[in-house]
C-alpha positions in Angstrom: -86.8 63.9 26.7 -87.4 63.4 30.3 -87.2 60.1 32.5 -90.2 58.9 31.8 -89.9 59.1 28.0 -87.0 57.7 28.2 -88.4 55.0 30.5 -91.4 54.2 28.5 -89.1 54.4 25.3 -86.9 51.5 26.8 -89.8 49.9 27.6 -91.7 49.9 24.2 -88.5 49.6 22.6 -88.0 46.0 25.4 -91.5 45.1 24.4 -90.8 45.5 20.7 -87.5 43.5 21.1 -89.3 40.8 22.5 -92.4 40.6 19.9 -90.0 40.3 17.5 -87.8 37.7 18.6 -91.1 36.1 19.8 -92.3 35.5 16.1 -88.8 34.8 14.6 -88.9 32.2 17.3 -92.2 30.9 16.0 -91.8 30.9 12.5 -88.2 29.2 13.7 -90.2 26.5 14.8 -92.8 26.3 11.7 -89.8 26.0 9.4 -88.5 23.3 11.1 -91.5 21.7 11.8 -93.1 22.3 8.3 -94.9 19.7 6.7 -92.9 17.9 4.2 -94.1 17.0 0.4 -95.6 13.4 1.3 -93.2 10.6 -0.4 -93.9 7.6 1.1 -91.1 5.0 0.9 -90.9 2.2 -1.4 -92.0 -0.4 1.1 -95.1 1.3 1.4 -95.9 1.7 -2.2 -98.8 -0.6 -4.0 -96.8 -3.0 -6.2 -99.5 -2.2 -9.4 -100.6 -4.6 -11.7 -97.5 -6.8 -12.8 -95.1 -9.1 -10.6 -93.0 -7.5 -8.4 -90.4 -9.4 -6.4 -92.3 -8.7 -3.0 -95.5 -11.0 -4.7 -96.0 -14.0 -3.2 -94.2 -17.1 -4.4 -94.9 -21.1 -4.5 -92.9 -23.1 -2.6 -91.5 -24.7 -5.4 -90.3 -21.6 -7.3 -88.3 -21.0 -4.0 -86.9 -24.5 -3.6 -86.1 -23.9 -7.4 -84.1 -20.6 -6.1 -82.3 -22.6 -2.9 -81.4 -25.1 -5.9 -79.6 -23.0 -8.0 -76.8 -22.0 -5.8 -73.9 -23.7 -5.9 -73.8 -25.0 -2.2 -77.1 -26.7 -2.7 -76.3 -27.9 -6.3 -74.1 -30.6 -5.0 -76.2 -32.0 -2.4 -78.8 -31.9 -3.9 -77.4 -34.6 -6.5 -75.7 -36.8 -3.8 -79.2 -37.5 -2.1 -80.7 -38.0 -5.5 -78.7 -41.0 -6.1 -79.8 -42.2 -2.4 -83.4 -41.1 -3.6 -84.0 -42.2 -7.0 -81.0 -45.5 -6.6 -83.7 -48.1 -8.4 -84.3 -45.6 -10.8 -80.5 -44.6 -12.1 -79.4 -48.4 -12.1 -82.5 -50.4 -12.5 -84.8 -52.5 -10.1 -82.8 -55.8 -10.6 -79.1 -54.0 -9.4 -80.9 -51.9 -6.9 -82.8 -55.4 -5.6 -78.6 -56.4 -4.7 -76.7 -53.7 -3.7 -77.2 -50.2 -1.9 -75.3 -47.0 -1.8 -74.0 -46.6 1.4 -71.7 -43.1 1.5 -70.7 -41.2 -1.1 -67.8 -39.1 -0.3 -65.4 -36.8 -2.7 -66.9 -38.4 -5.7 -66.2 -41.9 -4.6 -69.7 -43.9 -3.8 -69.2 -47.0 -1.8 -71.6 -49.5 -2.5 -72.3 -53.3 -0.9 -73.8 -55.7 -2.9 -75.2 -58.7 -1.1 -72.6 -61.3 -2.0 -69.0 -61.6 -3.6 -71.0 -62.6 -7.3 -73.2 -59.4 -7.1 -69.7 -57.0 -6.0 -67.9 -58.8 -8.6 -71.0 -58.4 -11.6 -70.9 -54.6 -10.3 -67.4 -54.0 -10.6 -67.5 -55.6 -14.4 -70.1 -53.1 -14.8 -68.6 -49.9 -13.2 -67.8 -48.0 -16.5 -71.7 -48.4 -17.5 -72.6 -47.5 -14.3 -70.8 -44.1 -13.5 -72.3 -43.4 -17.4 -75.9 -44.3 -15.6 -75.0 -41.9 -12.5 -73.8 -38.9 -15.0 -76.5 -39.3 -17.0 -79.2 -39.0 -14.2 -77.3 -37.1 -12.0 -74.7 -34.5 -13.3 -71.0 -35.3 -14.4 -68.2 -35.2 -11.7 -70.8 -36.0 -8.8 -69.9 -39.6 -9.3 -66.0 -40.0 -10.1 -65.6 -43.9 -8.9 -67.0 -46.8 -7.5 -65.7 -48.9 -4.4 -67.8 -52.1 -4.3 -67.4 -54.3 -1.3 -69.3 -57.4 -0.9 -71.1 -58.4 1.8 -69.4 -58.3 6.2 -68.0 -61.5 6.6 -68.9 -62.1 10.3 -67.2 -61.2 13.1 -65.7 -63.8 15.8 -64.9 -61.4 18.2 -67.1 -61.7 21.2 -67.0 -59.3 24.3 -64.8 -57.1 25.6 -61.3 -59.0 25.6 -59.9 -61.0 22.7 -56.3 -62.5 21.9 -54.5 -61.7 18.3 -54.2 -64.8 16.5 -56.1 -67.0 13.9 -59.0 -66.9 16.5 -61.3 -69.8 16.2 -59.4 -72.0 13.5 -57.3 -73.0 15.7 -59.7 -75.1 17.7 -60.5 -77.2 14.4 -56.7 -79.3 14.5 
């Protein structure tokens, strides 16, 4: 074997080296780049026939949903007895008196004189039945009636502690 055997030898076996790593390096690249099985995700798959939670829903059904947790529950029955307030105690009471806060189970309520807050107070016991009834049981624990503001003889900025203006009348 002379120099130039050996030379073209080296060479061919170079050349050989190199085709081979050549396609290793390809078929490197179309194994990683092979085409997976197609699987789309479940986003993108048709629903079918029946309901499926992704449907569209009414607006009711989802006011329904908001209306059965807990949080919504509660205040939901608070404004219904602002709401529907002729309907749970009846025209004539409601004609009288209003709700005016309702606050850890205790709804205030002003009637429009001391005869209406006094009628109302006789009939507390039927009326937390009434709120129960409509509304749920431990929404409405008590009732504070007050009658109506007496009025106020206070007048600008400054006044003076005392009787106020009774004692002008002597």
């Amino acid at each position: 074997m002379d120099e130039d055997e050996a030379g073209r030898s080296a060479e061919e076996l170079a050349r050989r080296l190199i085709g081979e790593f050549s396609k290793q390096a390809e078929f490197g690249s179309r194994v990683s780049k092979a085409p997976k099985p197609e699987r789309k995700p479940e986003r993108f798959r048709w629903s079918g026939p029946g309901p499926d939670v992704r449907d569209p829903q009414t607006f009711s059904d989802l006011c329904g949903q908001l209306q059965k947790k807990e949080t919504w529950s509660a205040k939901l029955a608070q404004g219904k007895i602002f709401a529907a307030w002729p309907t749970i105690v009846g025209e004539q009471i409601a004609s009288h008196a209003t709700p005016v806060q309702l606050s850890e189970g205790l709804l205030h309520v002003q009637a429009e004189s001391t005869a209406w807050a006094t009628q109302l107070r006789l009939m507390q016991s039927q009326l937390l039945e009434k709120f129960s009834h409509h509304v749920g049981k431990n929404v409405v624990r008590g009732l504070k009636i007050t009658g109506p503001k007496a009025p106020s003889w206070r007048k600008g900025e400054r006044h003076v502690r005392g009787r106020g203006p009774r004692d002008t009348y002597g």
